[in-house]
C-alpha angles and dihedrals in degrees: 000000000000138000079239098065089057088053105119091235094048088050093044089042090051088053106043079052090057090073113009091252127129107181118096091172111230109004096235082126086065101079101049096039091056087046100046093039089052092051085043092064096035119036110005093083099216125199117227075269106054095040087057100042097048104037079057092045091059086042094057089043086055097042091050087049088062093040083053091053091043088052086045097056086043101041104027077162085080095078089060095070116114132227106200126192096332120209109225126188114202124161136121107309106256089042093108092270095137098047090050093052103041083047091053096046091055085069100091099223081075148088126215129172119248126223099240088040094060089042088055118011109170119064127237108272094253098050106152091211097250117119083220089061109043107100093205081083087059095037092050097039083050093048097045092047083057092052093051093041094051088044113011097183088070082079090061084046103053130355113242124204120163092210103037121084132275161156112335086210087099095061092056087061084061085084090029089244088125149096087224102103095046084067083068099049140351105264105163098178097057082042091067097031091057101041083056098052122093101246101209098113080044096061097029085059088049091061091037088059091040087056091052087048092054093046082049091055102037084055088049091058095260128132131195135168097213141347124258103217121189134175133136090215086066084076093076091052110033093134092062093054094053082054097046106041098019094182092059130143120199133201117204125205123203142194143145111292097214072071114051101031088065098039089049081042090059086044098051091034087057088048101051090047093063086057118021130066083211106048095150100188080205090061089041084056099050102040104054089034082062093035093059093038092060086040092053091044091054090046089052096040082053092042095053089051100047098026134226105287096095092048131071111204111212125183124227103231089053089052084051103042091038117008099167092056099049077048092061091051082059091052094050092049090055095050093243142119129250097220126197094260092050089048091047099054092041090052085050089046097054093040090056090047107039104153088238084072090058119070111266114266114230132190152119142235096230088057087072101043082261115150115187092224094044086057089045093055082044095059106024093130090050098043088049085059116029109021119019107076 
């Protein structure tokens, strides 16, 4: 593949050509698809795979991003959708956010987003509004069979279901104002370009996305009071969710980070090795150590200024040891109720995806330059108020 086929105008030309369609609506995407194409090309050092896959990944954001504009103009009704009083999860990855999200969504009162619903959020033009029908489920199912066949531990690191719910982080790389994308290859360019930016189209286009997907629900027969949101990726930019959704409540997860940062270092490092000829499982250490240090900085900075009324703290050895009743904290929280239906289908979800059922995950700090007392300097802020009794 040629250097020509990752320049900004190849790549927007091949997706306006997917559907016929030209308008991208306001051109915030421009910018950090010029700077993570360019990374892409020139630094990510990219295998004949990983080339191919994610070329073809910016392609399909691009392409959804037209298919969004084409609903718009045909359904302006869209934009009246309403998100009230979001739940969002945030926390360290590895903190049971995962587990807490895909339980409560099991509850029916809620949204979630699905997998294939965040990959590619926007239908094809002629959906006929049937979940049977809708060929993202095929497209999704066929892309995540190719990740675990090209790397099957990634099954003992996270569990993977195209139709079950999952991070909205996804949906934020919709617009490219993400660090989505540096979980697939080391781009340190677009690292430091992004971290810099000021994130706000990014999360406009994130609710704007989350709209669309209740519209889309609500056309498919299914009903739902309020979303539960989780991603991990929402702690560097907290304040922008209070902007965006101002009636917000956040759960935050916590554990030790000696023990997540090398846990989500053995998850992007097994990522990156399925792309990239240069997948340094050291680099992969040290980047995302400093990456969630300078995000938990930023949520405590917020939470000192606000205040702690709109967040409910969890610890993950309380999720694990007793899951439903760490649920009910959330409820209350919410001010609902967890009614005998919601409390049913959570009980059969976490029967059907108990973590004995998935291969065990093994690895060690030093595989990823990690030192215990080196995390323990990182986060030392953190560890004094959260974690060290």
């Amino acid at each position: 593949m040629s250097a020509q086929e990752f320049d900004p105008d190849t790549v927007v030309i091949a997706a306006q050509g997917i559907d016929g369609l030209n308008d991208f609506g306001d051109d915030s995407y421009r910018e950090p698809l010029s700077q993570l194409l360019w990374s892409l090309e020139h630094e990510a050092d990219l295998n004949e795979i990983g080339r191919q896959v994610l070329r073809q990944r910016v392609v399909d954001i691009l392409a959804s991003r037209l298919r969004v504009q084409e609903y718009l103009r045909r359904y302006p009704e869209i934009l009246d959708e309403q998100i009230r009083q979001p739940l969002v999860i945030a926390g360290m990855p590895r903190t049971g956010t995962t587990m807490l999200h895909r339980t409560i969504a099991a509850d029916p009162r809620m949204y979630a987003p699905l997998w294939y619903e965040v990959r590619y959020p926007s239908p094809a033009l002629d959906w006929d509004y049937t979940i049977e029908g809708d060929q993202r489920i095929v497209d999704a199912r066929a892309e995540m069979k190719a990740m675990i066949d090209a790397n099957p531990s990634l099954l003992a690191i996270h569990p993977m279901d195209a139709t079950g719910p999952d991070e909205d982080i996804m949906l934020l790389e919709q617009s490219f104002y993400s660090f989505n994308i540096q979980a697939y290859a080391n781009i340190p360019s677009f690292d430091a370009w992004i971290e810099k930016a000021d994130h706000t189209p990014g999360y406009q286009y994130f609710k704007l996305l989350l709209q669309f997907l209740q519209w889309q629900k609500k056309r498919a027969g299914l009903g739902g009071q309020r979303w539960v949101l989780k991603a991990p990726h929402h702690l560097h930019y907290m304040d922008l969710i209070f902007k965006v959704f101002p009636d917000a409540s956040v759960v935050q997860s916590h554990r030790d980070p000696v023990d997540t940062i090398p846990s989500l270092a053995s998850l992007v490092a097994g990522v990156w090795i399925i792309y990239s000829d240069s997948a340094d499982p050291q680099v992969v250490g040290k980047q995302w150590a400093r990456k969630f240090a300078r995000g938990m900085s930023h949520t405590m900075a917020l939470r000192e200024q606000m205040g702690d009324d709109r967040f409910l703290d969890l610890w993950f050895k309380d999720t694990v040891s007793q899951p439903l009743a760490e649920i009910q904290k959330i409820y209350d929280f919410l001010g609902m109720e967890l009614t005998g239906e919601a409390r049913a289908e959570m009980e059969q979800w976490q029967d059907f995806n108990r973590r004995e059922l998935r291969p065990s995950h093994d690895y060690t700090l030093g595989q990823f330059g990690l030192t215990e007392e080196g995390l323990k300097a990182q986060f030392r802020e953190y560890r004094e108020k959260y974690i060290v009794e």
